[in-house]
C-alpha positions as CSV (number, residue, x, y, z in Angstrom):
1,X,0.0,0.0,0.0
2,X,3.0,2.5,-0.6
3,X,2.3,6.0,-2.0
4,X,2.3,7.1,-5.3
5,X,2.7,10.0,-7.5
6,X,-0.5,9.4,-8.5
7,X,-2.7,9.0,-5.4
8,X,-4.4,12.3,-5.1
9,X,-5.6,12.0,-8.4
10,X,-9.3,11.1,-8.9
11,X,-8.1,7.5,-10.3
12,X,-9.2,4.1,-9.0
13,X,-6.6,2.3,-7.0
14,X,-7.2,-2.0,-6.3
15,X,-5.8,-3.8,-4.1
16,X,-5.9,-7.7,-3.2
17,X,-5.1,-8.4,0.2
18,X,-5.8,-11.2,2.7
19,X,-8.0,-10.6,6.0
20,X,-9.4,-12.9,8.2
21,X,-7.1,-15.6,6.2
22,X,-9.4,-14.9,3.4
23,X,-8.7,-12.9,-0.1
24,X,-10.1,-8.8,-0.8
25,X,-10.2,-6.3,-3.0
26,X,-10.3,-3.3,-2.0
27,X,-11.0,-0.3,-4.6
28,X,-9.5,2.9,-3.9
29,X,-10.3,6.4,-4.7
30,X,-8.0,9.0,-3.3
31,X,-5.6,8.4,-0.3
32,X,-4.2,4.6,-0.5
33,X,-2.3,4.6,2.7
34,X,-4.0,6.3,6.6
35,X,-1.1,5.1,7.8
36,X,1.4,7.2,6.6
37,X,2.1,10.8,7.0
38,X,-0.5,13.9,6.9
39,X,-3.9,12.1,5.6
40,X,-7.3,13.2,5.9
41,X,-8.8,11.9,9.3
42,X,-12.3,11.1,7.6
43,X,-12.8,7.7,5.3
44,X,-15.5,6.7,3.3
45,X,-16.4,3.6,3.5
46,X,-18.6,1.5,1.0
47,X,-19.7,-2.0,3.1
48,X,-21.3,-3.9,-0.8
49,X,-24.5,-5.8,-0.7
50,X,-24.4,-9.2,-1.9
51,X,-22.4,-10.2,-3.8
52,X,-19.8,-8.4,-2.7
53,X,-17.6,-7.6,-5.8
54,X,-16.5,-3.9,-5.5
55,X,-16.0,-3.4,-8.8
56,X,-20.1,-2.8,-8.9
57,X,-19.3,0.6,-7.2
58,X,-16.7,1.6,-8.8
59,X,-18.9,4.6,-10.5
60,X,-20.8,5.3,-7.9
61,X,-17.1,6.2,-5.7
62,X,-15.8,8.1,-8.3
63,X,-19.1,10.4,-8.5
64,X,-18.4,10.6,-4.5
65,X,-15.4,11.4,-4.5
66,X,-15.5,14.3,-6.8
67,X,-18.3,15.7,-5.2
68,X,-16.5,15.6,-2.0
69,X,-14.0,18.2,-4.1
70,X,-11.3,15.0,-4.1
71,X,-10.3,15.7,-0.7
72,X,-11.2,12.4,1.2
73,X,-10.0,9.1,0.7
74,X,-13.4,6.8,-0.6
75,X,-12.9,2.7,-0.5
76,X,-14.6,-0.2,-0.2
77,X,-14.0,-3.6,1.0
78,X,-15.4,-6.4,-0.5
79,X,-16.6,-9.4,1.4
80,X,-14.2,-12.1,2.2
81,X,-13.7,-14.0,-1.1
82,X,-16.1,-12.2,-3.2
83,X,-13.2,-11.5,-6.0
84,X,-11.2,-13.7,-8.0
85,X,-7.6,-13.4,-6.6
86,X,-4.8,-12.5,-8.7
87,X,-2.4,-15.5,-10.3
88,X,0.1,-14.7,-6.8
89,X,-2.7,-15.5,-4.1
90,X,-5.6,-17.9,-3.3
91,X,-9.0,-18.0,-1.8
92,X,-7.9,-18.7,1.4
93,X,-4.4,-17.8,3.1
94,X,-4.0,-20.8,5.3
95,X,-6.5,-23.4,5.3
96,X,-6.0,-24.6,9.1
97,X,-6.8,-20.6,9.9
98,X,-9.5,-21.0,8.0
99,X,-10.8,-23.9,9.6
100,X,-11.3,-23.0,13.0
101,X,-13.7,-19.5,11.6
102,X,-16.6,-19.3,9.1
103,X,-15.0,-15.9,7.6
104,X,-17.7,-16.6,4.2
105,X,-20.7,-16.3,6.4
106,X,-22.5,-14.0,7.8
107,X,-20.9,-13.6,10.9
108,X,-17.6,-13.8,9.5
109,X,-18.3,-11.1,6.8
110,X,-19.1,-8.7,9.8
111,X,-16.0,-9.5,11.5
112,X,-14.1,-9.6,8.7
113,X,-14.7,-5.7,8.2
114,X,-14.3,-5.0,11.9
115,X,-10.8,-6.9,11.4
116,X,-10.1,-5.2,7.8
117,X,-10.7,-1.2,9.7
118,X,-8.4,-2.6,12.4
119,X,-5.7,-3.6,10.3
120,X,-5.9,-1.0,7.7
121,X,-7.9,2.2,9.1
122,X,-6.0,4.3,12.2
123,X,-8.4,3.9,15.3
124,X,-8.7,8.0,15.8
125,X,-10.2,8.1,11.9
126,X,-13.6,9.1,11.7
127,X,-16.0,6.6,9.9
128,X,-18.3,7.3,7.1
129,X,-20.2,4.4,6.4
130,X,-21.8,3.9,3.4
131,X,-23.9,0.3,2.7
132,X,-26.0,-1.0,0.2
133,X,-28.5,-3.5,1.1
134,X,-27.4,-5.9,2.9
135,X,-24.0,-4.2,3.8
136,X,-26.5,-2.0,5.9
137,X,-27.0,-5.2,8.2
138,X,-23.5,-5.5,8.5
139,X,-23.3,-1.8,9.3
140,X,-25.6,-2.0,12.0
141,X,-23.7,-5.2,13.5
142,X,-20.0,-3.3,13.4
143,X,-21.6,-0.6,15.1
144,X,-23.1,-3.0,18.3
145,X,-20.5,-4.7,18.0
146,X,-17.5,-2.3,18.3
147,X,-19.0,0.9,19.9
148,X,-16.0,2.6,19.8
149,X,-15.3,3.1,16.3
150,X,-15.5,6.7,15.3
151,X,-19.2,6.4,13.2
152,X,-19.9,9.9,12.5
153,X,-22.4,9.1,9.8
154,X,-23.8,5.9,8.2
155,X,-25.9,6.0,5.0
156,X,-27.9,3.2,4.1
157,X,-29.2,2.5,0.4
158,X,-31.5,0.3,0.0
159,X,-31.1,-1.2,3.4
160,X,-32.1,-5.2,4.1
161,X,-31.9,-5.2,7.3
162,X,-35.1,-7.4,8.8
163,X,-37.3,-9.9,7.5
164,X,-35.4,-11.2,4.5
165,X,-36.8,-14.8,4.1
166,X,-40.3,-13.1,4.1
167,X,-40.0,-10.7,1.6
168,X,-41.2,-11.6,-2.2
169,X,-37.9,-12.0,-3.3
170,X,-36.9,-13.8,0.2
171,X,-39.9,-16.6,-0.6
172,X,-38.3,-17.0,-3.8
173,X,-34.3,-17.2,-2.8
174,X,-34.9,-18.7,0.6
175,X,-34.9,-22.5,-0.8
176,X,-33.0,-21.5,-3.9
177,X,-29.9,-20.6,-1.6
178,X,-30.4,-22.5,1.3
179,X,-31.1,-26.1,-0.3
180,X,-30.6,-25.8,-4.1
181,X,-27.4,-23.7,-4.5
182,X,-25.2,-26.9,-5.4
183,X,-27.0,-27.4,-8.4
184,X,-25.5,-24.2,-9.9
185,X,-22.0,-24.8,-9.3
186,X,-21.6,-27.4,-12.5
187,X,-22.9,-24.7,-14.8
188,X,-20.8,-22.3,-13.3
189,X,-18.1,-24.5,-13.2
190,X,-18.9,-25.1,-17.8
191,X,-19.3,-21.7,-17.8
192,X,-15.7,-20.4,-16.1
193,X,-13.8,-22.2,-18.5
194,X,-15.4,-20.2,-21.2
195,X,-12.5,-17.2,-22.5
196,X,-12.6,-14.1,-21.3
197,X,-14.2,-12.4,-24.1
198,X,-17.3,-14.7,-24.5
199,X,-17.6,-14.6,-20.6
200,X,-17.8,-10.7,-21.4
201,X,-20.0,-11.2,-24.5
202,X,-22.6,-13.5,-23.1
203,X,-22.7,-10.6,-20.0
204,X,-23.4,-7.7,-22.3
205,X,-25.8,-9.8,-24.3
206,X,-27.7,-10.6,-20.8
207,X,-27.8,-6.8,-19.9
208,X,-28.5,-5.5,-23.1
209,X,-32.4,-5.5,-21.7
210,X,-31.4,-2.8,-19.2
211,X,-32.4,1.2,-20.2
212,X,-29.1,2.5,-19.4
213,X,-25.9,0.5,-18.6
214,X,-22.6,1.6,-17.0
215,X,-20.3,-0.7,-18.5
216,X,-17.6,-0.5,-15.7
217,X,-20.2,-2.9,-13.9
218,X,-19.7,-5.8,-16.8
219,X,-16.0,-6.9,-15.4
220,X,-17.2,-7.2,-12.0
221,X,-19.9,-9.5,-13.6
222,X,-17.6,-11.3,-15.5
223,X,-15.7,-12.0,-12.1
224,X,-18.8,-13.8,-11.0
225,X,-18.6,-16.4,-13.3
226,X,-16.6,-18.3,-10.6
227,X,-17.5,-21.5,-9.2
228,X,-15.4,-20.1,-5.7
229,X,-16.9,-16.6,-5.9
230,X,-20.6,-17.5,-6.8
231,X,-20.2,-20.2,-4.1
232,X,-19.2,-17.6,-1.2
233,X,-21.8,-15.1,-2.6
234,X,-24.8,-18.2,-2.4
235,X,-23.3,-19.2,0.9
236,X,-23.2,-16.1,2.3
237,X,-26.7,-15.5,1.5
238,X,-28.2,-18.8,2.5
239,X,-27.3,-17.5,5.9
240,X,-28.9,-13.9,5.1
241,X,-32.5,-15.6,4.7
242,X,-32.1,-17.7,7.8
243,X,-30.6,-14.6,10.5
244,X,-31.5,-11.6,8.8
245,X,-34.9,-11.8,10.8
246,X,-36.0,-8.7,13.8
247,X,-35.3,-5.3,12.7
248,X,-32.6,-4.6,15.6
249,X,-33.7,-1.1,16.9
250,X,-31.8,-0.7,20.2
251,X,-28.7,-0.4,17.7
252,X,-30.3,1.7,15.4
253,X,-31.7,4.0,18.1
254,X,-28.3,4.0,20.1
255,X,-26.5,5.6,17.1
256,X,-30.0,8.3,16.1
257,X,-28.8,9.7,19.5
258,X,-25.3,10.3,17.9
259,X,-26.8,11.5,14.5
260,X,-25.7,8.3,13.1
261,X,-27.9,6.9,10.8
262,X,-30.0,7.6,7.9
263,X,-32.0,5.1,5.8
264,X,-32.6,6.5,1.9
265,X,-36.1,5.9,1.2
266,X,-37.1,4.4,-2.3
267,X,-40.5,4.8,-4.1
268,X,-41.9,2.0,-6.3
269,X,-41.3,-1.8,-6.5
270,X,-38.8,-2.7,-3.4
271,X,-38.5,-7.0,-3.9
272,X,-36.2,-6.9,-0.9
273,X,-38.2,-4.7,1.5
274,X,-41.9,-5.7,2.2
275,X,-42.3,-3.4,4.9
276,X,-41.1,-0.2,2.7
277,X,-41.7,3.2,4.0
278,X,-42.8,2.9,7.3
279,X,-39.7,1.5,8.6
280,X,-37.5,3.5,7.4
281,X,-36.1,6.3,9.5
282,X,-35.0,9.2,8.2
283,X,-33.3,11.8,10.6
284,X,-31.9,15.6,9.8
285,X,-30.6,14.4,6.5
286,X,-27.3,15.7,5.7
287,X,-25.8,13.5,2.8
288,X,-28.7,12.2,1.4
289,X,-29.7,14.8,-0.5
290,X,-26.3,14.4,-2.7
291,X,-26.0,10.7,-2.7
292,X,-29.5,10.9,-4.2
293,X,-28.2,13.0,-7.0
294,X,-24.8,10.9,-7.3
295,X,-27.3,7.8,-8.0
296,X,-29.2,8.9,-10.6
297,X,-25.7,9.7,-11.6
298,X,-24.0,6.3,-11.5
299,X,-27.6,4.1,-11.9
300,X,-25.4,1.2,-13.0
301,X,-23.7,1.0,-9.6
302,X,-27.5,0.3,-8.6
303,X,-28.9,-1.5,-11.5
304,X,-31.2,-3.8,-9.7
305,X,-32.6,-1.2,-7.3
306,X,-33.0,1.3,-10.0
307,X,-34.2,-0.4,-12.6
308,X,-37.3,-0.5,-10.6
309,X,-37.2,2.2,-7.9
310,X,-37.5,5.8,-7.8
311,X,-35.1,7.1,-5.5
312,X,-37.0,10.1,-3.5
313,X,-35.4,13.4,-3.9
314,X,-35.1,14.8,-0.5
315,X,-35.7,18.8,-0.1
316,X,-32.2,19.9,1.7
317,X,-32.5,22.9,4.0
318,X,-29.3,24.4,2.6
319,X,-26.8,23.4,0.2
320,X,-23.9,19.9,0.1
321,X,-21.3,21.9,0.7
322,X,-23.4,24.2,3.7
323,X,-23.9,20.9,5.4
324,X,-20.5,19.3,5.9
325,X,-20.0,20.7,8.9
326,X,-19.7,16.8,10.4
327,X,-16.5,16.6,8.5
328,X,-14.6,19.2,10.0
């Protein structure tokens, strides 16, 4: 994670890494190293929904960061062994490690990210959380679980954070993922050994449906078409559908005292969240207003939300740049 000539530049920066034994990528936009010398005391953090390839967000950072004028550091983590690790690394670091944790589950995901801010992130950094669906669970479960990181704002998009197995799409997945999953891994398996370019042909042909398409979201994927990925990803949310279940309030309002949460509401078709509206909390909003305008900006980052949701515009008291007073 040296420095670079090139790091203050409003270029994307990944980096494969192991944490909690396992292999991830984490995409970089701005500062690559807290660690070292005079860098800003504010990170951005993207927590992915599932799967967790961070390559999804990759437009949706970039928009971020240059609204935020460039001058703080905006990553995200994937989940442990959501990427396909370069020809120098594997899945997992050290199998007997491995053994004795369930890093690709649910539980292990949510420590994996506690473990990946203590390893990479200076404790006295303050915390801008950022998750999309069901990195908003995961959000929520960093926050109970270490109170003591410096959370000075989380933003939730499309949260899935109660209730997932009863949702329409939870009825749908919960048996798909939770007993069925092993059939797919023989057509992924066909389907890996396929060359890159038809892997990236048969993608585009399969999104070509979609009204607008950000084609920085066809590598990540691309990436998916990998028997040890798709397997974590399935995995990983056989275990969603089965303890994503009470909305977990005492959390949620512990952290409204400290201004700490904000759920952006969506209009229209929500397959994720039955209950839609009235659960969602929405307190003094300070960022939402711009990462509203930054989605419509990057839609591909979101294509499944957005394709059928309206994201609500929410009327700011005063201007983006009026309202960063948390940052100072």
């Amino acid at each position: 994670m040296g420095s670079s000539v090139m790091e203050d530049k409003d270029e994307a920066y990944t980096e494969h890494l192991y944490c909690c034994g396992a292999v991830t990528e984490v995409l970089k936009f701005g500062t690559r190293n807290l660690h070292s010398g005079n860098q800003p005391k504010v990170l951005f953090l993207i927590i992915p929904g599932n799967p967790g390839v961070v390559g999804f967000y990759k437009t949706f950072m970039q928009t971020l960061h240059q609204t935020l004028g460039m001058r703080y550091p905006v990553w995200a983590v994937s989940h442990a062994g959501h990427c396909v690790p370069p020809d120098t690394m594997d899945m997992i670091e050290d199998p007997t490690v491995m053994a004795a944790g369930d890093v690709f589950g649910l539980n292990g995901q949510i420590e994996h990210k506690l473990a990946f801010l203590t390893e990479h992130v200076p404790r006295d950094s303050r915390l801008v959380l950022v998750g999309h669906s069901i990195g908003c669970y995961l959000i929520l479960e960093m926050m109970k679980r270490d109170p003591e990181l410096q959370v000075v704002k989380s933003v939730m998009l499309f949260p899935t954070i109660e209730r997932m197995a009863a949702t329409p799409q939870g009825r749908v997945m919960t048996p798909v993922l939770c007993r069925l999953r092993y059939v797919a891994y023989l057509p992924i398996f066909l389907l890996s050994l396929l060359p890159d370019v038809l892997k990236t042909f048969m993608v585009k042909l399969v999104f070509r449906g979609l009204r607008s398409l950000d084609h920085s979201t066809v590598p990540p994927t691309v990436s998916l078409i990998n028997v040890d990925t798709a397997a974590n990803a399935m995995y990983m949310g056989s275990q969603e559908m089965l303890e994503v279940l009470e909305r977990d309030n005492f959390t949620i309002n512990q952290n409204l005292d400290k201004g700490g949460v904000e759920l952006l509401r969506t209009l229209g078709p929500m397959q994720w969240n039955t209950y839609k509206l009235h659960l969602c909390f929405t307190m003094e909003p300070v960022t939402t207003g711009a990462l509203c305008s930054i989605i419509r900006r990057s839609r591909g980052s979101f294509q499944r939300e957005t394709s059928d949701c309206v994201v609500e515009e929410f009327v700011m008291p005063s201007s983006w740049t009026q309202e960063r007073k948390w940052l100072v």
